[in-house]
C-alpha positions in Angstrom: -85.8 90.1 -32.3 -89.3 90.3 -34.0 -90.9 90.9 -31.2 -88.5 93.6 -30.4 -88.7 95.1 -33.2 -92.9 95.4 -32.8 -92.2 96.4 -29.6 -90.6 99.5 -31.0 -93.1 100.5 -33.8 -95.7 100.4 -30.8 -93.5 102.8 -29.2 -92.4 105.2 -31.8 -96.0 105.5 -33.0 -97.4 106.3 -29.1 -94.6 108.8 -29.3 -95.8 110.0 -32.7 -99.5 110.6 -31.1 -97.6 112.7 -28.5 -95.8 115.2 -30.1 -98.0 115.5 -33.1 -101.6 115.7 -31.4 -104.9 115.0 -33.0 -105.7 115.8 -36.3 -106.3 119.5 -36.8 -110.2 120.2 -36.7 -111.3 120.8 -40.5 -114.4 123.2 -40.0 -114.6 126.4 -41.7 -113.1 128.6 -38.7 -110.6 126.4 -38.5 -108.8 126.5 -41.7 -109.3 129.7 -42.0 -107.8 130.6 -38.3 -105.3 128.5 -39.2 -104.1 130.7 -41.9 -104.9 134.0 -39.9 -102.1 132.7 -36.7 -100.1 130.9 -39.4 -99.2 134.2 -40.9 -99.6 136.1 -37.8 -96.4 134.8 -36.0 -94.5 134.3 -39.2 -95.2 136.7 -42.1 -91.9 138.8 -42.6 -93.8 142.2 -44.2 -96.5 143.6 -41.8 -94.5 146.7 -40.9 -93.6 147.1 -44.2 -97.2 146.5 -45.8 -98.5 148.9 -42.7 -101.2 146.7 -42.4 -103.3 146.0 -39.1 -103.7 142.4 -39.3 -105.8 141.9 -36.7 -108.4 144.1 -38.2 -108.1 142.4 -41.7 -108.8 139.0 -39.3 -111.8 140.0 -38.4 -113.6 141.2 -41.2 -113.1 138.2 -43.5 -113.6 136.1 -40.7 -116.9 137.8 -40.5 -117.5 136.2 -43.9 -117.2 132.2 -42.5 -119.9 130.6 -40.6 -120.0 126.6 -39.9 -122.0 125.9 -42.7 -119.8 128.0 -45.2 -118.8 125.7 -47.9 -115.7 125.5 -49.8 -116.0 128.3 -52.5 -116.5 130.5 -50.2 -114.6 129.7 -47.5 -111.5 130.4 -50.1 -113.1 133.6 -51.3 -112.6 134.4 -48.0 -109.0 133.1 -47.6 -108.2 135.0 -50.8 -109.3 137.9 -49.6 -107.3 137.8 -46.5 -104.5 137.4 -48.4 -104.7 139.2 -51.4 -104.7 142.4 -49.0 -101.3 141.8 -48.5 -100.8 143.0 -51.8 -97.8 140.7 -52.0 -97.1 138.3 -55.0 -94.9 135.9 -52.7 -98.2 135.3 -50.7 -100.0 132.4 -53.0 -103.1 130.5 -52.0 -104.0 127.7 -54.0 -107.9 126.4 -52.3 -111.1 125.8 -54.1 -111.6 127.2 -57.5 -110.8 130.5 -57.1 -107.4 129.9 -55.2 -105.0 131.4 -57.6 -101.3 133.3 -57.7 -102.4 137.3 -57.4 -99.3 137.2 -60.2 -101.4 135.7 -62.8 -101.0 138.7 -66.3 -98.6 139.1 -68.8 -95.4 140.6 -69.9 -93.6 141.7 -73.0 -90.7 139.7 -73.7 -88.4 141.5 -76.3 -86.7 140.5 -79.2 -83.3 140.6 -79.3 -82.2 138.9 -82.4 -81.8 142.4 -84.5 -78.6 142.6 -82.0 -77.8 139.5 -80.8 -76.1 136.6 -82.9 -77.2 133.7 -80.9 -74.6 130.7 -80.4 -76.9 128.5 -78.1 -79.5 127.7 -75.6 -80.6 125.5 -73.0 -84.2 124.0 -72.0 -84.0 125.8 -68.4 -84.4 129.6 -69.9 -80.7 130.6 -70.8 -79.7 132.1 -74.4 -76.2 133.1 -75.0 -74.7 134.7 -78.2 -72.5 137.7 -79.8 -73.1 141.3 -80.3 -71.0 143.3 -82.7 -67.7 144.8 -81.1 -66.8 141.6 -78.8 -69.5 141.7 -76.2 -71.2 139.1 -75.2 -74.8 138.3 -74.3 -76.4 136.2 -71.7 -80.3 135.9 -71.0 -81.2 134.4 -67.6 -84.9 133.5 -67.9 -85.2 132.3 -64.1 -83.6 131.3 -60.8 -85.6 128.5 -60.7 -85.0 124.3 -60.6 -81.3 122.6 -59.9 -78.5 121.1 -61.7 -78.2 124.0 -64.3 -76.1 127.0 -62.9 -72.9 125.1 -64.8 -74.6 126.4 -68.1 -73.1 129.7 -67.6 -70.0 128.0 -67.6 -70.5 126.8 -70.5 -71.8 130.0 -72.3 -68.9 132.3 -70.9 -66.6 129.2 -72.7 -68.7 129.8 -76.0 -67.8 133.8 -75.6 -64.5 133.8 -74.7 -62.8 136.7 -76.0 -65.0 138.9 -75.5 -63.8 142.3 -73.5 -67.9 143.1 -72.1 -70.7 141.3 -71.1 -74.6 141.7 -71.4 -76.9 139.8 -68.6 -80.3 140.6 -69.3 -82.9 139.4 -66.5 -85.5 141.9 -67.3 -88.0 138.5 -67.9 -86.2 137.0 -64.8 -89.0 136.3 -62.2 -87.1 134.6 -59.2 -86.4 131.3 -58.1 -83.8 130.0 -55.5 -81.4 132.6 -53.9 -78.4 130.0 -54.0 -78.9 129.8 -57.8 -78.9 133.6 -58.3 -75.5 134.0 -55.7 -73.7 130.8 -57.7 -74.5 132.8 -61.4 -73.3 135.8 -59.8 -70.1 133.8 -58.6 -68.7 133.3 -62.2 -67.9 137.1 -62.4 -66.9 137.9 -58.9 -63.1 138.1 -58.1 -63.1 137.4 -54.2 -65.8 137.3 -51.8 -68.0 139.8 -50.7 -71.1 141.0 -48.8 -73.7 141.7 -51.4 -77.2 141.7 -49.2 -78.4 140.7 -45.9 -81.8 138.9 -44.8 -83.6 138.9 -41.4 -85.9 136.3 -40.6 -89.3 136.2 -37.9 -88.1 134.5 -34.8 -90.9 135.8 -32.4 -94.4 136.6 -32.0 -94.2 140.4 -32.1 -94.4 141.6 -35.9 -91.1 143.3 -35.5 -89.4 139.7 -33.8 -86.5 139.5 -36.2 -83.5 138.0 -36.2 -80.0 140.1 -36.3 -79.1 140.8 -40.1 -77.4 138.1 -41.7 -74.8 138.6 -44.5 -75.6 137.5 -48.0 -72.4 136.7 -49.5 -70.2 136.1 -53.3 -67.5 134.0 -54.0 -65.8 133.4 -57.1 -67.6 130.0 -58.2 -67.5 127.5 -61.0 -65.2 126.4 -63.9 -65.2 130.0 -66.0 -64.9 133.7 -64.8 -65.6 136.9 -66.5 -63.8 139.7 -64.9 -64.3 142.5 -68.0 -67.2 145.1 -67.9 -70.8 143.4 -67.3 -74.3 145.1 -68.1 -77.1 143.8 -66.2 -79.9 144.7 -67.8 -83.1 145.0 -65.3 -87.0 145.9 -65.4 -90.2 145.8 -63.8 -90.6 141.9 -64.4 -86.7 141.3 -62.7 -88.1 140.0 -59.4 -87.3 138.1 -56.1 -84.1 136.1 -56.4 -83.6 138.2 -59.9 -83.0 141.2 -57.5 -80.9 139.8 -55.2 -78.7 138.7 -58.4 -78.9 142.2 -59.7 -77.6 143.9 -55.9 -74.7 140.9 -56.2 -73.4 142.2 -59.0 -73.9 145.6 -58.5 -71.5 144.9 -55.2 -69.0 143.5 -57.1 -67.7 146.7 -58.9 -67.3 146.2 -62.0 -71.3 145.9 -63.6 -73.5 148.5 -64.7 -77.8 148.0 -64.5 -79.6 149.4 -67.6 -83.0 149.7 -67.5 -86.0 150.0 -65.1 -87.0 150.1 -61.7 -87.3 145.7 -60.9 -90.2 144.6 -59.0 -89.5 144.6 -55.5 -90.3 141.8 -54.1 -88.5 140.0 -51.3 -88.5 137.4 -49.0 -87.9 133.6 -49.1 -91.5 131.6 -49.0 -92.7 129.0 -46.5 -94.8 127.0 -48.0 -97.5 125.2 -45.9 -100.3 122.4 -46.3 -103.7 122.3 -44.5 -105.6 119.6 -43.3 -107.7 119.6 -45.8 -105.7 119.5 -48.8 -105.1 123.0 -49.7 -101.9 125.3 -49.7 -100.6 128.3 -49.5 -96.9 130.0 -49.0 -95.7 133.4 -47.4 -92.4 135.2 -46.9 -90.4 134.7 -43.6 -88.1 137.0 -44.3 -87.0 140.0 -45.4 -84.0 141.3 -47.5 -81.6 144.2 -47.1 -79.5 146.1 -49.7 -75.4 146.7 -48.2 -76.9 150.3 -47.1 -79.5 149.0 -44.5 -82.8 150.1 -47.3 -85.6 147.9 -47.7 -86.6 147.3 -51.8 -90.0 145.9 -50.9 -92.7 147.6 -52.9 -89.8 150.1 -54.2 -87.4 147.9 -56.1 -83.7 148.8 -57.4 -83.6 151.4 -59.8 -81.0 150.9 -62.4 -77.2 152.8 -62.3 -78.7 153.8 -65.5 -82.2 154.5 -66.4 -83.5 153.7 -69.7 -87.2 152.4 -70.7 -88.1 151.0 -73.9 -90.8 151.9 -75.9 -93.5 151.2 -78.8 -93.9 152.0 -82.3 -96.9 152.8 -83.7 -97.0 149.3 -85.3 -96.6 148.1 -81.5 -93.2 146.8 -81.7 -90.7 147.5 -78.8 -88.0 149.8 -79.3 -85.2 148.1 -77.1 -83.3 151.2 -76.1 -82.5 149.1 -73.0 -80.1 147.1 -75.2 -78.9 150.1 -77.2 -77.9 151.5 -74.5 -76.3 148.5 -72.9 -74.0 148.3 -76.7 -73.0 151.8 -76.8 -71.5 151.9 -73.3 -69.9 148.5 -73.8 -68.5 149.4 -77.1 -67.8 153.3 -77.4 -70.1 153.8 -80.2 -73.6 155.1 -79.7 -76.3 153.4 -81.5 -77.4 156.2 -84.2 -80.7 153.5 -84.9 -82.3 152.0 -82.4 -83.9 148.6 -84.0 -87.3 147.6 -82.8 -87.9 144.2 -81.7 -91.3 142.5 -82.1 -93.5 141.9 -79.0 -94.2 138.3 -77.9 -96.7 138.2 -74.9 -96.1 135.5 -72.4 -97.6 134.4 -69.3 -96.7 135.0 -65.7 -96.4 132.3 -62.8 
């Protein structure tokens, strides 16, 4: 049986060899042609970007020689990349390999509204505004395990008639997160989005549109009026939330225009060590429009503002009350600015 059994690692190891070839050259050119052909037959935005890839290829390749060493080689990389213009394209190489996302944001305070009941570690806030609405901050999409949470806020507010969801400082994470939220306030299933993903060499090789769906999910559901309020840092998977409940009829977005930025990465490893991720697809809102580089603009628009003292007026908020309760906001209460930063 031993021998059998060594018999069969031989095997399975030859077999290996053949279907996974020798190891990938490491040179300079290399790599970087690597990345070039990598995004080549599977980057999801050329026609939107309107880029001519080719000629991008061949200038930064321009810039690597045998002996180029590894600064420079992910300069050059970067470059390449960065002319995208596309914060779901991330290189991560030698020193200088960075996320084109890296900056700030304002987060606002909403405490002057807001009487918070509790929190979680993964980003979510929950509490009680004046008139029996309730308030939910999402801070992201991202990690596993913690979409029950809403459950358990929408418990803590039962009884109240609206509902706030305020993803302005959402920045993305996993689609099925964003659909399962979005699930505790939808009352059947429906259609919210649909995605296309490369299946070809040709930069317009897609596949045919498939649909991005709702269904009523989890232990609690709010069926009352919902205010989703949106901004400029709302982005990937925070959009896709925003167009779900948009779709389900009964929620209003207040705010500003969100980021637009779509696509589900692909993350890849080269052969010597570094990374870097791209988007292989590309989503669709109900009506056929792309949102890359445009975003969603709100059902109603409202921006914020700062006082002299450079505090944030949240009129995003204030707006978000008075349509939820009848009664306009005669004040508008500034919150103070915190400055975070972004991944």
């Amino acid at each position: 049986m031993r021998a059998r059994a060594l018999f069969l690692v031989a095997a399975l190891c030859a077999a290996c060899t053949a279907v996974v070839g020798p190891d990938l050259a490491s040179t300079p050119l290399a790599i970087y042609d690597r990345v070039w052909s990598d995004l080549d037959l599977h980057y999801s935005l050329f026609t939107v970007k309107h880029v001519n890839w080719d000629s991008l290829g061949a200038l930064y390749r321009a810039q690597v020689t045998p002996s180029t060493n590894d600064v420079g080689l992910s300069k050059a990389i970067s470059r390449l990349l960065g002319s995208l213009n596309d914060d779901h394209v991330l290189f991560r190489g030698s020193r200088v390999g960075t996320s084109p996302r890296a900056g700030h944001f304002d987060l606002i305070n909403t405490s002057p509204w807001v009487q918070y009941a509790g929190g979680f570690d993964d980003g979510i806030s929950f509490g009680v505004i004046n008139g029996g609405v309730g308030y939910i901050a999402i801070g992201s999409f991202d990690g596993s395990g913690w979409v029950p949470e809403i459950d358990s806020a929408l418990k803590a507010l039962d009884g109240s008639h609206a509902m706030v969801i305020d993803v302005r400082n959402n920045e993305g994470g996993f689609l099925d997160n964003a659909l399962a939220v979005a699930g505790r306030f939808a009352q059947t299933t429906q259609t919210v989005a649909y995605v296309r993903y490369r299946n070809g060499p040709g930069h317009n090789d897609f596949t045919q549109p498939i649909a991005q769906q709702v269904s009523p999910s989890g232990t609690r559901n709010f069926a009352g009026k919902v205010f989703v309020l949106t901004g400029r840092n709302t982005i990937s998977a925070a959009e896709l939330f925003v167009m779900a409940m948009q779709a389900l009829g009964h929620t209003t977005a207040i705010g500003d225009t969100t980021a637009g930025e779509t696509g589900g990465p692909l993350a890849r490893e080269l052969q010597n060590g570094w990374s870097y991720q791209f988007p292989e697809s590309i989503e669709f809102q109900l009506n056929g429009d792309v949102f890359e580089g445009i975003g969603l603009a709100p059902d109603v628009p409202v921006r914020n503002s700062f006082t002299l003292s450079g505090t944030i007026v949240d009129a995003q908020l204030a707006k978000a009350i008075s349509l939820a309760t009848g009664v306009v906001n005669s004040s508008v209460r500034p919150g103070a600015a915190a400055m975070g930063n972004r991944h």
